[in-house]
C-alpha positions as CSV (number, residue, x, y, z in Angstrom):
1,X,-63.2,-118.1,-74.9
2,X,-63.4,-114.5,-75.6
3,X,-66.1,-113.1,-78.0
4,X,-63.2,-112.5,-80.7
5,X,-61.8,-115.7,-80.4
6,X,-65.4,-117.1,-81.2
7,X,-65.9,-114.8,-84.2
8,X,-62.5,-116.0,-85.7
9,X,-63.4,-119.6,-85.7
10,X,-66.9,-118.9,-87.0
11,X,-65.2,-116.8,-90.1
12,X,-62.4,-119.9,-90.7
13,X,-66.0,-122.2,-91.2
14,X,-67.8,-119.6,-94.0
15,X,-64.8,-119.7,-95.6
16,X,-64.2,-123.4,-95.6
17,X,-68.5,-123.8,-96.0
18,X,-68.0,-121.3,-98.8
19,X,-65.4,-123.5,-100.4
20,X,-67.1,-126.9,-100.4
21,X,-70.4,-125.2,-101.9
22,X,-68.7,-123.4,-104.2
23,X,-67.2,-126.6,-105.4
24,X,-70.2,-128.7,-105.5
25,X,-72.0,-126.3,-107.3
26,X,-69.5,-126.2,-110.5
27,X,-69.3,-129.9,-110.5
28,X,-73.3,-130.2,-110.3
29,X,-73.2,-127.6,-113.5
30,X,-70.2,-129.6,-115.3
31,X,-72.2,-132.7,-114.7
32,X,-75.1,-131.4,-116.2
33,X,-73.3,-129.6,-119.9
34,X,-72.4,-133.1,-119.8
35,X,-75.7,-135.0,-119.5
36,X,-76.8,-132.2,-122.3
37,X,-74.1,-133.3,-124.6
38,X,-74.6,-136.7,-123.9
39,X,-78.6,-136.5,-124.7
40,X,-78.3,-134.8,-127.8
41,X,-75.6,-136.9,-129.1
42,X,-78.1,-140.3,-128.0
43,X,-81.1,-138.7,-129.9
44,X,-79.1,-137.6,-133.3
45,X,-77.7,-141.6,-133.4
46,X,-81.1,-142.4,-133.0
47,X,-82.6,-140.3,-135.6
48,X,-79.7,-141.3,-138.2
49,X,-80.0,-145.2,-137.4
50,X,-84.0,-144.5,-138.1
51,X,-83.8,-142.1,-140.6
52,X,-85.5,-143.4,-144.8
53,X,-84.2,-142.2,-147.9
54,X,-82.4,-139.0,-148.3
55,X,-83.1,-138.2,-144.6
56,X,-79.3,-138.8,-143.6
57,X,-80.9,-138.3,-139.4
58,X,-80.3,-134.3,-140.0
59,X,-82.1,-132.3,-137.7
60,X,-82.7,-128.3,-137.5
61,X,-82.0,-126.7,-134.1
62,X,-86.1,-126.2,-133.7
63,X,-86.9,-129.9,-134.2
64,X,-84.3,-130.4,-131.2
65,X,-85.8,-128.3,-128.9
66,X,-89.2,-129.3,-129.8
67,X,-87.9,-133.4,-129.2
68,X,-84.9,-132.7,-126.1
69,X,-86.8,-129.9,-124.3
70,X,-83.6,-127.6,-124.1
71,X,-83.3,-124.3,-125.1
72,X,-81.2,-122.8,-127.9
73,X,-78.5,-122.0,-126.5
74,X,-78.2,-125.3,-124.7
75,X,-78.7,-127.2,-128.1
76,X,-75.4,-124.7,-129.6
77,X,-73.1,-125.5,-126.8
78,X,-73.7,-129.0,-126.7
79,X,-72.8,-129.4,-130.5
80,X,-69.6,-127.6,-130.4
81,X,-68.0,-129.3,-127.5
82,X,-69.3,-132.7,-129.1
83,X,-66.5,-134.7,-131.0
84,X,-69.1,-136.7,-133.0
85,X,-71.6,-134.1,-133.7
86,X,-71.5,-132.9,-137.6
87,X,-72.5,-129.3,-138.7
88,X,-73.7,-128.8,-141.9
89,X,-75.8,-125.3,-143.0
90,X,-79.0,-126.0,-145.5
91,X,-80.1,-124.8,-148.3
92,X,-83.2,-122.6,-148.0
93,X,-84.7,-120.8,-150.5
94,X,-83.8,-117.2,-151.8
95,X,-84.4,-114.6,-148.9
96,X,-84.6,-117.2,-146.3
97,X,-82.1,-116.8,-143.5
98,X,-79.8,-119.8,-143.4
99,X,-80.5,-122.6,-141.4
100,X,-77.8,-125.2,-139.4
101,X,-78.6,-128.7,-139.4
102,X,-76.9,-131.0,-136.6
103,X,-76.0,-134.8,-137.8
104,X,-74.5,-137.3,-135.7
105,X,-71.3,-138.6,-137.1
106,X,-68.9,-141.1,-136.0
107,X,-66.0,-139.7,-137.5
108,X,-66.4,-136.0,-137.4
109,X,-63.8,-133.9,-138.9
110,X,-65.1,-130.6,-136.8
């Protein structure tokens, strides 16, 4: 075996090593969005099957990150690629800036 003929087989395994990782590393990151989605979907149907009153189990994107531990931005794309997650802006008063409120719905017409 010459020195070239060793090089060529060691570049056809980075590419094929480069493949599988590459692959396994988007499926780890779909697999977790989901997991997101799925957590923040479990904890709104558990705050609307507790909720009293007028509380209808609306929650503001701070009291999520404060209860799920994600961030922000993790909270927004797990609401808009959920079927069953409704989104509903409050009323605050004059001067305020507008807040959303996320509430778990069954039959979401988003």
């Amino acid at each position: 075996m010459t020195y070239a003929h060793l090089l060529e087989i060691a570049s056809q395994w980075a590419a094929i090593l480069t493949a599988v990782v590459a692959g396994s590393a988007y499926g780890r990151y779909l697999f977790e969005r989901r997991q997101k989605r799925l957590r923040l979907e479990r904890h709104l149907k558990n705050q609307k099957a507790g909720s009293k009153g007028g509380d209808h189990g609306q929650r503001s994107i701070v009291d999520l990150m404060a209860a799920l531990g994600m961030t922000e931005a993790e909270i927004m794309d797990a609401a808009f690629r959920s079927l069953c997650i409704k989104r509903t802006v409050a009323l605050v008063p004059m001067g305020a800036p507008p807040r959303m409120d996320l509430e778990y719905s069954a039959q979401s017409s988003n």
